[in-house]
Backbone atoms as SQL, in Angstrom:
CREATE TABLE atoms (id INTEGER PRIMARY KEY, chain TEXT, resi INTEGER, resn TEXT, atom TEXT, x REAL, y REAL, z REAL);
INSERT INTO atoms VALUES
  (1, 'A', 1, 'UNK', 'N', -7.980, -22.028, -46.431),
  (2, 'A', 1, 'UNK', 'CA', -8.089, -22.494, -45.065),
  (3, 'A', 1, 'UNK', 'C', -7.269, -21.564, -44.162),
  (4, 'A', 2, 'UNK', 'N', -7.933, -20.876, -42.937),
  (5, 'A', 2, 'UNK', 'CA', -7.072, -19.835, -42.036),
  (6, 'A', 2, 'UNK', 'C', -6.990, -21.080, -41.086),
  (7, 'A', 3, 'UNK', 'N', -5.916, -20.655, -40.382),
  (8, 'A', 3, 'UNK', 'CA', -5.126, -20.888, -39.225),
  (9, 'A', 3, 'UNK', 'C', -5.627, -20.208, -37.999),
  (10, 'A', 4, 'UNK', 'N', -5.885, -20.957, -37.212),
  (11, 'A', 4, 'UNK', 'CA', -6.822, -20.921, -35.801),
  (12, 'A', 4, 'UNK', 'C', -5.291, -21.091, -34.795),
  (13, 'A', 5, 'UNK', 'N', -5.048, -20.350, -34.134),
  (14, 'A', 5, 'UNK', 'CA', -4.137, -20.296, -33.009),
  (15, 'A', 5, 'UNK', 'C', -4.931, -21.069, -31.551),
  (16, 'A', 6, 'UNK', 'N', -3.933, -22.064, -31.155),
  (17, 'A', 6, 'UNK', 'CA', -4.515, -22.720, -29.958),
  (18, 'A', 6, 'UNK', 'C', -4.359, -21.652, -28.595),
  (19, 'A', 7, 'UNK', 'N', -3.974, -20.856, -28.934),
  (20, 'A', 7, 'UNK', 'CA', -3.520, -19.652, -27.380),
  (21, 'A', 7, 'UNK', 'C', -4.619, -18.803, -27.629),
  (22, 'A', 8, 'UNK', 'N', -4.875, -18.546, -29.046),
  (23, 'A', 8, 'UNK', 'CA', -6.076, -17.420, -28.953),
  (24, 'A', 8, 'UNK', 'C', -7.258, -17.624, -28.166),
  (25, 'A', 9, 'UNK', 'N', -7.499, -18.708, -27.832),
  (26, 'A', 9, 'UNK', 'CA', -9.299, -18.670, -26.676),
  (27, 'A', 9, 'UNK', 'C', -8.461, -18.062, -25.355),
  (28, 'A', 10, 'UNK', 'N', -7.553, -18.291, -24.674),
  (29, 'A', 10, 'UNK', 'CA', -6.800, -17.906, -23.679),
  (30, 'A', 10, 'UNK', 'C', -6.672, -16.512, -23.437),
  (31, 'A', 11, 'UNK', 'N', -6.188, -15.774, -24.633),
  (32, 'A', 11, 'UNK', 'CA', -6.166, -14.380, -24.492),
  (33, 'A', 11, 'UNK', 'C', -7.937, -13.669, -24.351),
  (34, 'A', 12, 'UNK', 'N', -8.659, -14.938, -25.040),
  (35, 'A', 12, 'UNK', 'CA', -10.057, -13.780, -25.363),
  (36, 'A', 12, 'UNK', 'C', -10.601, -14.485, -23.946),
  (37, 'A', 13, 'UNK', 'N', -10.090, -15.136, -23.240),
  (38, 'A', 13, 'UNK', 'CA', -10.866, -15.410, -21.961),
  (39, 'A', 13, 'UNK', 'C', -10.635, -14.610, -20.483),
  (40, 'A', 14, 'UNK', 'N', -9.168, -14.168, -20.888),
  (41, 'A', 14, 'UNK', 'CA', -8.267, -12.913, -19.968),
  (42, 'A', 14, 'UNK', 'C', -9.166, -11.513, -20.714),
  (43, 'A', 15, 'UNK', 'N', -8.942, -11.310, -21.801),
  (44, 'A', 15, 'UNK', 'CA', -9.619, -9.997, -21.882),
  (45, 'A', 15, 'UNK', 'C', -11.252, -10.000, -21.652),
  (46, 'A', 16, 'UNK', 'N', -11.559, -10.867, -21.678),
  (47, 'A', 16, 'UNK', 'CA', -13.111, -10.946, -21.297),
  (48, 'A', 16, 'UNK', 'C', -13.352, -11.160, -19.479),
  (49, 'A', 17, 'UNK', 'N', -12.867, -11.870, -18.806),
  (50, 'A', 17, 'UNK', 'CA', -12.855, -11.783, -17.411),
  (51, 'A', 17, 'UNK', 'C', -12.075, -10.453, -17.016),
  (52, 'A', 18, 'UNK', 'N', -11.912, -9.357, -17.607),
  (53, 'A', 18, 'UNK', 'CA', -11.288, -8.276, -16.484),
  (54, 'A', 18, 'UNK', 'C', -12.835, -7.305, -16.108),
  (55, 'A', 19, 'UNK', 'N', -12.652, -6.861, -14.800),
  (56, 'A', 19, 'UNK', 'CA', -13.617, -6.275, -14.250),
  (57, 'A', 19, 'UNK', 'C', -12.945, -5.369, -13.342),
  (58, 'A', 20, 'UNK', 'N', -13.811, -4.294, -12.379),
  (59, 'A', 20, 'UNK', 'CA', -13.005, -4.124, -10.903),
  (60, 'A', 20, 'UNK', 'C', -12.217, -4.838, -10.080),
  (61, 'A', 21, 'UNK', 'N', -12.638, -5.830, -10.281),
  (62, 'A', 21, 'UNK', 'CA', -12.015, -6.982, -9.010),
  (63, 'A', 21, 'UNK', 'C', -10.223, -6.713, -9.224),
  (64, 'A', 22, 'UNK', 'N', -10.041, -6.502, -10.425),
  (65, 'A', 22, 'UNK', 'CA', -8.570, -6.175, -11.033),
  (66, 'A', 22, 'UNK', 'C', -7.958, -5.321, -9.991),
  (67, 'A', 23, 'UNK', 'N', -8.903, -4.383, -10.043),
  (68, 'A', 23, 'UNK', 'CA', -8.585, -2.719, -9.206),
  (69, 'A', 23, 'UNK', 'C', -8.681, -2.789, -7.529),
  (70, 'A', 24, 'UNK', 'N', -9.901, -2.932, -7.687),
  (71, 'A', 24, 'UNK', 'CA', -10.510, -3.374, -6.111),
  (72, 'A', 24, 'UNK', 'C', -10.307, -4.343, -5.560),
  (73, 'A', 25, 'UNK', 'N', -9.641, -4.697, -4.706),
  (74, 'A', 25, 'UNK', 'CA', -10.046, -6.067, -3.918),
  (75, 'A', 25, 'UNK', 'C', -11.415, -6.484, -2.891),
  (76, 'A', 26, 'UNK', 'N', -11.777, -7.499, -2.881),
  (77, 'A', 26, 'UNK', 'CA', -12.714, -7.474, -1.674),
  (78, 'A', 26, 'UNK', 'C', -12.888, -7.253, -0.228),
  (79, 'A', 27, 'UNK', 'N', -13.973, -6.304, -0.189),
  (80, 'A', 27, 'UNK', 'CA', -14.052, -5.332, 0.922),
  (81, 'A', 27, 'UNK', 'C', -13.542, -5.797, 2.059),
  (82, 'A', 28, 'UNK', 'N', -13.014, -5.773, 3.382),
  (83, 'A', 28, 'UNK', 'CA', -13.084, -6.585, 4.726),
  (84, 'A', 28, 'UNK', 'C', -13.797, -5.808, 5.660),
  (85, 'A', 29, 'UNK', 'N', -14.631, -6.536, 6.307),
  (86, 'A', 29, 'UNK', 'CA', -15.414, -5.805, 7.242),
  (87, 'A', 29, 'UNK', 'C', -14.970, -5.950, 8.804),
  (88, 'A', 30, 'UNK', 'N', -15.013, -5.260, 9.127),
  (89, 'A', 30, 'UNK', 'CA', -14.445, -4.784, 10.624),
  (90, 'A', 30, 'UNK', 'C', -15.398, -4.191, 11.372),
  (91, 'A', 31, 'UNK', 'N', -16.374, -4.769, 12.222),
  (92, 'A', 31, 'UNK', 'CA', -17.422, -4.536, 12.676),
  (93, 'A', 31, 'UNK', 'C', -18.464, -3.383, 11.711),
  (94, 'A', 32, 'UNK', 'N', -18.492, -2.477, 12.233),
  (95, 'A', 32, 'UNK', 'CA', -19.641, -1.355, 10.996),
  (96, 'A', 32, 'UNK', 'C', -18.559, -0.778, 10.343),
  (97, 'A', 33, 'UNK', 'N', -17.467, -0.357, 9.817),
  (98, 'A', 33, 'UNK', 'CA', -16.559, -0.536, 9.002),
  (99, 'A', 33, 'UNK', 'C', -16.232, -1.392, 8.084),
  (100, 'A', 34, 'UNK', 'N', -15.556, -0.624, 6.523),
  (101, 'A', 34, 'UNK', 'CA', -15.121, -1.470, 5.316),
  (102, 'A', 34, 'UNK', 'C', -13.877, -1.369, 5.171),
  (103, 'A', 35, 'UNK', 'N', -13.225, -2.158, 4.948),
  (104, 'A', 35, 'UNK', 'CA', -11.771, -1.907, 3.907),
  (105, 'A', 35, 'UNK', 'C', -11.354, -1.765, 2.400),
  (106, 'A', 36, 'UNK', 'N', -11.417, -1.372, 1.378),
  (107, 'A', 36, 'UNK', 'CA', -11.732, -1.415, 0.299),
  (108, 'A', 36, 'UNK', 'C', -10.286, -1.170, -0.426),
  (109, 'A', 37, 'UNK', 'N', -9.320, -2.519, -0.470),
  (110, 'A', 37, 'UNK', 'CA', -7.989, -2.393, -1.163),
  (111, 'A', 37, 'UNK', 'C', -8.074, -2.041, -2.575),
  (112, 'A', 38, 'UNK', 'N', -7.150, -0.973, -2.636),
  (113, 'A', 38, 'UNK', 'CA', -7.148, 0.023, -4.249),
  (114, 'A', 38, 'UNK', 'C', -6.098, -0.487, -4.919),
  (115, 'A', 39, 'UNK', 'N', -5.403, -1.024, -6.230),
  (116, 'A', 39, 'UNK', 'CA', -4.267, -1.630, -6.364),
  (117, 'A', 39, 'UNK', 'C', -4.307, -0.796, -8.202),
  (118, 'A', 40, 'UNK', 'N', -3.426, -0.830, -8.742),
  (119, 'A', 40, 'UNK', 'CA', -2.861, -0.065, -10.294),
  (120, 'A', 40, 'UNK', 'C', -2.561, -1.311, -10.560),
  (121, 'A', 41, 'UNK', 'N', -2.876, -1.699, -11.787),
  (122, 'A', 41, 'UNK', 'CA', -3.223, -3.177, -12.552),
  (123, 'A', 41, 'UNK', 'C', -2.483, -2.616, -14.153),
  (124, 'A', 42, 'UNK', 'N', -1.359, -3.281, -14.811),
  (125, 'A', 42, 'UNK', 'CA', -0.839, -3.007, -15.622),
  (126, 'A', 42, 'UNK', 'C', -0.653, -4.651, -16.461),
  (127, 'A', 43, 'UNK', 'N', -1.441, -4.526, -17.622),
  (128, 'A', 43, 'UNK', 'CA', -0.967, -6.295, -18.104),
  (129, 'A', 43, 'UNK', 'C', -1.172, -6.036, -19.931),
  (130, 'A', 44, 'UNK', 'N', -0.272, -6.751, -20.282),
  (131, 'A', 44, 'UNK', 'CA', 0.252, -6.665, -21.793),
  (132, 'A', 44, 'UNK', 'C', 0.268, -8.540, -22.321),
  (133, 'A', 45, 'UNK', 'N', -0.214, -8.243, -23.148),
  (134, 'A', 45, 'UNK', 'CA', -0.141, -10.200, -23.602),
  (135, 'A', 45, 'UNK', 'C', -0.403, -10.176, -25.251),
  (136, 'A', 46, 'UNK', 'N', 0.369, -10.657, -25.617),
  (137, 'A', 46, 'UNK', 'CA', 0.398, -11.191, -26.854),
  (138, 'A', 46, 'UNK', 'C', 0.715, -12.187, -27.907),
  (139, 'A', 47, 'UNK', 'N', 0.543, -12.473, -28.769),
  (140, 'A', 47, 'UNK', 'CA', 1.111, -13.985, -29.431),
  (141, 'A', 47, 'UNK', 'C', 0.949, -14.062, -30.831),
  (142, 'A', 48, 'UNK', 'N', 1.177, -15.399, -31.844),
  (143, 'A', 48, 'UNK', 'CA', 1.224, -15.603, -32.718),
  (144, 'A', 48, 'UNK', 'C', 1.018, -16.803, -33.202),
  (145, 'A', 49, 'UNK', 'N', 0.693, -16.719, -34.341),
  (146, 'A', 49, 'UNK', 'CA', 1.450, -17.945, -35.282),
  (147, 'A', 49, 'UNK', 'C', 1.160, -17.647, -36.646),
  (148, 'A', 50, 'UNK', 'N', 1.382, -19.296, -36.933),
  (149, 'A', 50, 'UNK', 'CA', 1.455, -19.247, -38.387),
  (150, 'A', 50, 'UNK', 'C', 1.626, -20.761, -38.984),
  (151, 'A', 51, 'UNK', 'N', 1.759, -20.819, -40.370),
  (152, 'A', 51, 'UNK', 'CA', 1.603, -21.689, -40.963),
  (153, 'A', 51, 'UNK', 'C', 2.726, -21.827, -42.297),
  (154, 'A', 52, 'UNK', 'N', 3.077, -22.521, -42.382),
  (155, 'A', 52, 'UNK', 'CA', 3.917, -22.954, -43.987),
  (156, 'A', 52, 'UNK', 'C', 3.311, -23.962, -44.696),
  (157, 'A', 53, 'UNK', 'N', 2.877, -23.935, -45.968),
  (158, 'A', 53, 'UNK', 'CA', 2.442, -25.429, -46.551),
  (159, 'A', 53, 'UNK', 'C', 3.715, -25.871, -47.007),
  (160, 'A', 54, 'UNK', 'N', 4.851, -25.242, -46.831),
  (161, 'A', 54, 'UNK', 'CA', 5.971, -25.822, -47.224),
  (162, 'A', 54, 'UNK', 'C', 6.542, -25.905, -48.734),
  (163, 'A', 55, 'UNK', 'N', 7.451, -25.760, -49.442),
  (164, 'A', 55, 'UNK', 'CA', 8.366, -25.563, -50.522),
  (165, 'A', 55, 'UNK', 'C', 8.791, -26.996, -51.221),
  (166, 'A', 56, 'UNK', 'N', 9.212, -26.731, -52.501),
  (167, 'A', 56, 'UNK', 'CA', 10.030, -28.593, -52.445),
  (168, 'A', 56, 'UNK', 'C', 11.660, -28.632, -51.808),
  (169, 'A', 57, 'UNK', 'N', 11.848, -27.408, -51.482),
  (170, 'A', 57, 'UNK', 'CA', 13.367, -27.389, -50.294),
  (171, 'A', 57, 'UNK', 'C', 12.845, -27.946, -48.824),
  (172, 'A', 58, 'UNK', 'N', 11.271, -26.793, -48.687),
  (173, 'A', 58, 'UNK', 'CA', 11.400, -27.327, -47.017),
  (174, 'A', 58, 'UNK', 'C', 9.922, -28.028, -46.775),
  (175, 'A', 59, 'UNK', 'N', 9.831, -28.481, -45.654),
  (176, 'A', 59, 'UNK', 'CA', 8.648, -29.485, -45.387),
  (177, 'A', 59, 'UNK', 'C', 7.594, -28.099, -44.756),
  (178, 'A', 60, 'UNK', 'N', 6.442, -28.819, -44.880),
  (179, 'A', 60, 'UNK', 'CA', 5.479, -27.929, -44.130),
  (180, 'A', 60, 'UNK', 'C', 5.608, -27.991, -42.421),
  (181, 'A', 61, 'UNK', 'N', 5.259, -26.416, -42.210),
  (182, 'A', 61, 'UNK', 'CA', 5.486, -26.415, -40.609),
  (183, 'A', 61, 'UNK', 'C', 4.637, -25.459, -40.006),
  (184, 'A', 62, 'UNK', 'N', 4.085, -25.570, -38.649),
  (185, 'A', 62, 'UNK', 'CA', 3.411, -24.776, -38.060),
  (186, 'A', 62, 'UNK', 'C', 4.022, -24.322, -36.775),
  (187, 'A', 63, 'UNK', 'N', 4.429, -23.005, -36.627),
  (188, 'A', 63, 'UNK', 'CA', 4.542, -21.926, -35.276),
  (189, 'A', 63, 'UNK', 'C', 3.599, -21.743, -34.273),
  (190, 'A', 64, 'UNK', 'N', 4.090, -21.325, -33.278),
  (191, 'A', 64, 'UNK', 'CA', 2.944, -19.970, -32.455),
  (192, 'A', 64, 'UNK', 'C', 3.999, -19.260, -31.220),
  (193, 'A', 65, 'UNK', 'N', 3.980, -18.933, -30.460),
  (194, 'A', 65, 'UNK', 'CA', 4.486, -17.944, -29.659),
  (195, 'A', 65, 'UNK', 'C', 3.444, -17.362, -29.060),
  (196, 'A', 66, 'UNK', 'N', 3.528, -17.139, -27.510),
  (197, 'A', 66, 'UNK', 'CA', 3.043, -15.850, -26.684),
  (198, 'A', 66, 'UNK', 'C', 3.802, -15.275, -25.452),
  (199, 'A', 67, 'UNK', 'N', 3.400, -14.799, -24.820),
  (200, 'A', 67, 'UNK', 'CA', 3.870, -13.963, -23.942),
  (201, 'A', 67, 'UNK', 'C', 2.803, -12.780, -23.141),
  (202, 'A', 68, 'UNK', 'N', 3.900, -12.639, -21.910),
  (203, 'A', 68, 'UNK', 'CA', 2.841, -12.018, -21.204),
  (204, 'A', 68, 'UNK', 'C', 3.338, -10.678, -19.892),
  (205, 'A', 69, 'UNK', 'N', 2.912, -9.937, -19.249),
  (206, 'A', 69, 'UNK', 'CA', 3.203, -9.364, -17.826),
  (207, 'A', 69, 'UNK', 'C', 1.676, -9.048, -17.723),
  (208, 'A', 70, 'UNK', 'N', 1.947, -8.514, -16.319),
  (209, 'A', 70, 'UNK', 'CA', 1.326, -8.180, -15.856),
  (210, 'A', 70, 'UNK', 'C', 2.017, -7.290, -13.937),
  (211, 'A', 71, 'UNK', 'N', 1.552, -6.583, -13.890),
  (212, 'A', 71, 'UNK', 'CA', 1.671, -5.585, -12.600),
  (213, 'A', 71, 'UNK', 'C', 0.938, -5.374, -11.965),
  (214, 'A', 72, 'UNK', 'N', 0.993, -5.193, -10.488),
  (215, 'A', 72, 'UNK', 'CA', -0.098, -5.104, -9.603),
  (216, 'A', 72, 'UNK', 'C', 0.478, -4.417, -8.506),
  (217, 'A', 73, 'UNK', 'N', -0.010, -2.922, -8.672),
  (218, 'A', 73, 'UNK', 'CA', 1.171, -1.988, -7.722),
  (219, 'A', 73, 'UNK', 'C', 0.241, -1.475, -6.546),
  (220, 'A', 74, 'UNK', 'N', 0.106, -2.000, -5.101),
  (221, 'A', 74, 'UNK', 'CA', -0.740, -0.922, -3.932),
  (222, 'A', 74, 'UNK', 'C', -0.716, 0.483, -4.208),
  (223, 'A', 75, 'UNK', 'N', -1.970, 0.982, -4.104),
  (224, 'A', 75, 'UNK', 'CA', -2.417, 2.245, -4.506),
  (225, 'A', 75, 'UNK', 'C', -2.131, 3.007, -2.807),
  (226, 'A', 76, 'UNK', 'N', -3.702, 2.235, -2.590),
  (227, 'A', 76, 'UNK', 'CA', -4.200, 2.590, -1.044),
  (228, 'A', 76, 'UNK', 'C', -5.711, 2.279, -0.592),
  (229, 'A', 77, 'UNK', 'N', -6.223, 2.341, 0.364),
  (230, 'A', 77, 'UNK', 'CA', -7.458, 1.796, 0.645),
  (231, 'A', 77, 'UNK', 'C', -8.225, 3.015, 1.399),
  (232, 'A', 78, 'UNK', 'N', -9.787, 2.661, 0.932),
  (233, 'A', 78, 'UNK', 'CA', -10.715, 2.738, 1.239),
  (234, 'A', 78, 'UNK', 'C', -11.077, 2.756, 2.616),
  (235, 'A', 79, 'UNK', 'N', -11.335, 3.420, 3.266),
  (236, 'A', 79, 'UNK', 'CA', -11.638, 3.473, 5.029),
  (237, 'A', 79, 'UNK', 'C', -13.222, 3.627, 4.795),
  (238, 'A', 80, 'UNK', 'N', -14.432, 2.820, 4.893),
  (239, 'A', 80, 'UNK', 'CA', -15.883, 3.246, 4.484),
  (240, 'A', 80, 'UNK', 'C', -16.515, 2.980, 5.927),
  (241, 'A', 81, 'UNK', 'N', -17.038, 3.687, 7.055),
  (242, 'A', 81, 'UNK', 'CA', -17.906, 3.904, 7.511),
  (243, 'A', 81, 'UNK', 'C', -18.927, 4.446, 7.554),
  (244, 'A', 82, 'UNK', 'N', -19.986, 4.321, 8.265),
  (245, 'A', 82, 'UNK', 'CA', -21.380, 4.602, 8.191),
  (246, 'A', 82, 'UNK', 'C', -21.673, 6.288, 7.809),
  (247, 'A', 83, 'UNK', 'N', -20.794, 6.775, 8.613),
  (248, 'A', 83, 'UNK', 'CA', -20.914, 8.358, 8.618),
  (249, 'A', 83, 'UNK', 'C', -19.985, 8.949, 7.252),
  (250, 'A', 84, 'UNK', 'N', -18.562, 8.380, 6.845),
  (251, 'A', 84, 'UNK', 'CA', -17.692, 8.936, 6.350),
  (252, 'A', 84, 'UNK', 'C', -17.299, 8.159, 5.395),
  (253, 'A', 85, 'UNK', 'N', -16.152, 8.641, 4.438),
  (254, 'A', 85, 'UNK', 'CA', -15.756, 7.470, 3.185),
  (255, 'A', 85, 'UNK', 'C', -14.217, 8.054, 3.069),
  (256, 'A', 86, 'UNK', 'N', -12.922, 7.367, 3.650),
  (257, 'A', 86, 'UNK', 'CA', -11.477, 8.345, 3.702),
  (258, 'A', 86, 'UNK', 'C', -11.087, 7.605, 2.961),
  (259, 'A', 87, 'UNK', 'N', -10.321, 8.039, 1.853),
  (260, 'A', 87, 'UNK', 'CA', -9.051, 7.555, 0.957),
  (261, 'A', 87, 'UNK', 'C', -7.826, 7.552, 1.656),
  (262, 'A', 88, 'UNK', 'N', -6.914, 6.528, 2.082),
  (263, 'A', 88, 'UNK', 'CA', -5.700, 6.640, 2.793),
  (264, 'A', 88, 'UNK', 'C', -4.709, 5.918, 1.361),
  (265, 'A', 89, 'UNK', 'N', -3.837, 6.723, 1.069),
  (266, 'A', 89, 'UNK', 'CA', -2.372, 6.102, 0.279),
  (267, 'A', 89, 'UNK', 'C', -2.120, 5.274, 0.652),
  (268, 'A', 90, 'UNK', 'N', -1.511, 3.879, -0.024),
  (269, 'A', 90, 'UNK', 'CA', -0.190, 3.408, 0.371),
  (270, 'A', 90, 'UNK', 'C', 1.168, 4.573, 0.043),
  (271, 'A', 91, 'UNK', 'N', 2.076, 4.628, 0.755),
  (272, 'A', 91, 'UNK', 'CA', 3.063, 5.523, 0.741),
  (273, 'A', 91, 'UNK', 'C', 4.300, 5.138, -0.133),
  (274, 'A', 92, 'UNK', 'N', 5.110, 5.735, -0.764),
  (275, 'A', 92, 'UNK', 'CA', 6.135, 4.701, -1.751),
  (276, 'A', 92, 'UNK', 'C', 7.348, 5.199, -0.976),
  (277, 'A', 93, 'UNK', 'N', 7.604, 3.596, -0.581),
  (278, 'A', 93, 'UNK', 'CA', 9.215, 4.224, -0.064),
  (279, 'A', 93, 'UNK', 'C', 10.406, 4.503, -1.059),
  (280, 'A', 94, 'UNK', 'N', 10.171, 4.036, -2.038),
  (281, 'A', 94, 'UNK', 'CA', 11.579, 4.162, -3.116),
  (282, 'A', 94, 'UNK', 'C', 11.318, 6.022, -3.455),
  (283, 'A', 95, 'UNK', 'N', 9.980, 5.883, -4.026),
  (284, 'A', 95, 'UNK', 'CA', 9.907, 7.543, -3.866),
  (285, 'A', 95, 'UNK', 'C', 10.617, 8.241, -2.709),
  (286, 'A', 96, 'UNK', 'N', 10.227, 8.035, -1.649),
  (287, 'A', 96, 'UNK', 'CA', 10.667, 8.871, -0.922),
  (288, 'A', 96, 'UNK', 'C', 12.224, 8.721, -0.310),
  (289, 'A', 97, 'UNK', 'N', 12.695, 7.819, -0.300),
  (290, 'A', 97, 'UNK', 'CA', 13.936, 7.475, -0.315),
  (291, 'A', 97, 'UNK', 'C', 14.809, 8.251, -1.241),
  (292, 'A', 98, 'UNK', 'N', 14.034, 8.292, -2.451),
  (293, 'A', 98, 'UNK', 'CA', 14.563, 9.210, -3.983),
  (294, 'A', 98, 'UNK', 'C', 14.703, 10.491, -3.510),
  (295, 'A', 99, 'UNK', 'N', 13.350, 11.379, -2.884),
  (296, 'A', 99, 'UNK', 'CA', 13.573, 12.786, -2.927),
  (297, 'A', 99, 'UNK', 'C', 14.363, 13.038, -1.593),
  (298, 'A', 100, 'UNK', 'N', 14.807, 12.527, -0.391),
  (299, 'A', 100, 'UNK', 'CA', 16.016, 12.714, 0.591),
  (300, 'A', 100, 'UNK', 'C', 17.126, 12.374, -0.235),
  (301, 'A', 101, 'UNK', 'N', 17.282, 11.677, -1.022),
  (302, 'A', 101, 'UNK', 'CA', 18.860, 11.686, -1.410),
  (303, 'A', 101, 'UNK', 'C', 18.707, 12.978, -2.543),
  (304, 'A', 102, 'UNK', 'N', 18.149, 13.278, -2.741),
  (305, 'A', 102, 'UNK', 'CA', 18.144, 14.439, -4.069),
  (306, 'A', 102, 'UNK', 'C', 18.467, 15.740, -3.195),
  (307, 'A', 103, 'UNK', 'N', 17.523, 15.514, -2.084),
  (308, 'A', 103, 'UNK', 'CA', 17.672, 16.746, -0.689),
  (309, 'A', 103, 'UNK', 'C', 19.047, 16.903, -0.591),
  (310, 'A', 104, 'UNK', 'N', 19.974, 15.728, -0.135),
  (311, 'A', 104, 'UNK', 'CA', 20.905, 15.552, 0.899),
  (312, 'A', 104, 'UNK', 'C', 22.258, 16.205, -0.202),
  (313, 'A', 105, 'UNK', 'N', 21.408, 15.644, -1.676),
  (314, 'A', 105, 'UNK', 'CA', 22.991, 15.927, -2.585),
  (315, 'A', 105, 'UNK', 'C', 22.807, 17.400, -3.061),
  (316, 'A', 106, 'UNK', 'N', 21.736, 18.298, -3.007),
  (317, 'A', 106, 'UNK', 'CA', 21.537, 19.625, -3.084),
  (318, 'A', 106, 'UNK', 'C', 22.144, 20.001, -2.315),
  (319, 'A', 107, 'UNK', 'N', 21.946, 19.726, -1.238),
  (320, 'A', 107, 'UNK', 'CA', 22.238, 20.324, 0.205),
  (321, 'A', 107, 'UNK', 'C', 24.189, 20.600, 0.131),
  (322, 'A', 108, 'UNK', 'N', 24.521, 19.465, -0.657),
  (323, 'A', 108, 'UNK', 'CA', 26.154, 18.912, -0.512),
  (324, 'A', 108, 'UNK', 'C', 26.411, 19.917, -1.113),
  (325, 'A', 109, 'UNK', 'N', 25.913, 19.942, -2.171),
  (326, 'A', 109, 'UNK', 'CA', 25.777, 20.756, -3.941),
  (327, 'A', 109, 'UNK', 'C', 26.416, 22.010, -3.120),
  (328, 'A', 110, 'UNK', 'N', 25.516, 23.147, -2.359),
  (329, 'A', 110, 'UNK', 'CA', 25.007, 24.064, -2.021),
  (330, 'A', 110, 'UNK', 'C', 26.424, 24.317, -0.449),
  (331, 'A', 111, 'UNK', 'N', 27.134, 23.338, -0.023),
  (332, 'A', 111, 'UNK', 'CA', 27.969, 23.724, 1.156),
  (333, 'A', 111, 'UNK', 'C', 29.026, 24.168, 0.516),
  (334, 'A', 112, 'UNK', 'N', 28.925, 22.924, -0.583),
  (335, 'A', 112, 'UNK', 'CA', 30.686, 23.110, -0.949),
  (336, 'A', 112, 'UNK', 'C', 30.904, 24.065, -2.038),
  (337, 'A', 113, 'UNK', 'N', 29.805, 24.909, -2.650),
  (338, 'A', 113, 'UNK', 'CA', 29.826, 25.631, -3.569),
  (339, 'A', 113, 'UNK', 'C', 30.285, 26.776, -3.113),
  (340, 'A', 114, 'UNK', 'N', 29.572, 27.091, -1.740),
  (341, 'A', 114, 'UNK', 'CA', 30.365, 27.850, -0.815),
  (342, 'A', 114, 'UNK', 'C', 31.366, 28.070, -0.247),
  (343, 'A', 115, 'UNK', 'N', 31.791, 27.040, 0.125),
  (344, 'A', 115, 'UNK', 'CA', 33.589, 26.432, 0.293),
  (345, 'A', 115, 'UNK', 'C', 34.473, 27.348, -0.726),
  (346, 'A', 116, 'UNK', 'N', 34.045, 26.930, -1.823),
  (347, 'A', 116, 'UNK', 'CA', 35.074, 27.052, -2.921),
  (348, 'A', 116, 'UNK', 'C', 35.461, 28.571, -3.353),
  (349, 'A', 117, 'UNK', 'N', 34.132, 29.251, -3.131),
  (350, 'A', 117, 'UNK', 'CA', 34.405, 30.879, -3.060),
  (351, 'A', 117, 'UNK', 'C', 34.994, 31.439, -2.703);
């Protein structure tokens, strides 16, 4: 006799409903204009179990365990008019926040190296 996990229809109902919609959001229309939100979709899920028929020390017992993430990071959108089709970014501020301080401490790097000569 195998062991049927009660979480397993759950996972096969998540991996079976993924499509674009994950990626894409739905369009918004703005007179003859589209909006077409782009998003990076990151998701991990997993689980378990199990079974003991049990020992003459221990009684019989049954487990399971799951777990899950998932991420959903703005890319950028879709600009779709009649004539044209523009990809616009979302912009990352931590990125860019990152490469001015990398600037600013080169920059430091680079005065006082001079100084010291």
């Amino acid at each position: 006799m195998s062991y049927e996990s009660p979480v397993r229809p759950l996972f096969e109902k998540f991996s079976k409903g993924r499509d674009v919609t994950l990626i894409y959001g739905d369009p918004i229309e703005l007179g003859d204009m589209k909006i077409l939100p782009v998003a990076k979709v990151n998701y991990s899920f997993g689980g378990g179990g199990g079974k003991s028929l049990g020992t003459e020390k221990a009684p019989p017992s049954e487990g399971e365990g799951g777990g899950g993430h998932v991420s959903i990071t703005p890319v950028g959108v879709f600009h779709i008019s009649p004539t044209e089709t523009i990809f616009k970014p979302v912009k990352d501020v931590k990125k860019t926040i990152g490469m001015m301080m990398l600037g600013i401490l080169t920059l430091g790097f680079v005065w006082f190296s001079r100084e010291i000569k």
